[in-house]
N, C-alpha and C positions, 0 to 999 in steps of 0.2 A: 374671560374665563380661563382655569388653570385647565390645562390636560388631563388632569384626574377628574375635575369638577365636567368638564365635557361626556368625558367615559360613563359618570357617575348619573350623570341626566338622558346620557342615550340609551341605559339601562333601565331607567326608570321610564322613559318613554315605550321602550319594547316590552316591558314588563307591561303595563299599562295595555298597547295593544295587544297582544297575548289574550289578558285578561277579556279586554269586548269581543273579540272573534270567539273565545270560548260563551260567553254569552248569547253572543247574539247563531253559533250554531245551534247551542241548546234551544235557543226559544223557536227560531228554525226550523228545528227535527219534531217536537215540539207539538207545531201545525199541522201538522199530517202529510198530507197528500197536497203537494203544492209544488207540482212539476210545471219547468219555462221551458216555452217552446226556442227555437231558436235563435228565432227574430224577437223576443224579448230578453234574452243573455244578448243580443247585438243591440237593442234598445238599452238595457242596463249598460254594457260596457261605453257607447257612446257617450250614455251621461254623465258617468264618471271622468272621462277625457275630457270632454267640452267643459263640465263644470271646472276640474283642475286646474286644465288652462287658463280658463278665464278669471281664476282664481290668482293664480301664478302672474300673470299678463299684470291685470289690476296688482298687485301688491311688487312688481317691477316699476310701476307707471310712479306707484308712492315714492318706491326710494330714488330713483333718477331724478324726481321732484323734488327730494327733498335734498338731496345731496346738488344738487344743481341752483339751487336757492330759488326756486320759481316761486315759491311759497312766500317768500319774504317782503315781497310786494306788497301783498294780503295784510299783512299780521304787522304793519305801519302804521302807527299812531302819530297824528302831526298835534 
């Protein structure tokens, strides 16, 4: 991709998030009365971490695999 075409899609991504955070605080605010204690913002923030990571970790594991040819093994037709 060109440098403008980059610029052009990280715009469009931020735009994009922008647009769900205003969402998702309206439907949010919304709810009403739906106060977290503080050991569930430490529950919330944990699962965001562990999930990313584990996210991140697995889709590392893809491309080292894939750029390392481990794959090629597999996908051999005799």
């Amino acid at each position: 991709m060109k440098p403008a075409q980059n610029l052009i899609a990280a715009g469009i991504a931020a735009t994009v998030l922008m647009a769900v955070v205003v969402v998702v605080a309206g439907v949010w605010s919304g709810i009403g009365d739906s106060d977290i204690s503080g050991a569930g913002w430490l529950a919330l923030a944990l699962g965001v971490v562990i999930t990313l990571g584990l996210g991140v970790g697995l889709m590392a594991l893809v491309f080292i695999s894939s750029r390392r040819g481990y794959d090629e093994a597999a996908r051999k037709e005799d």
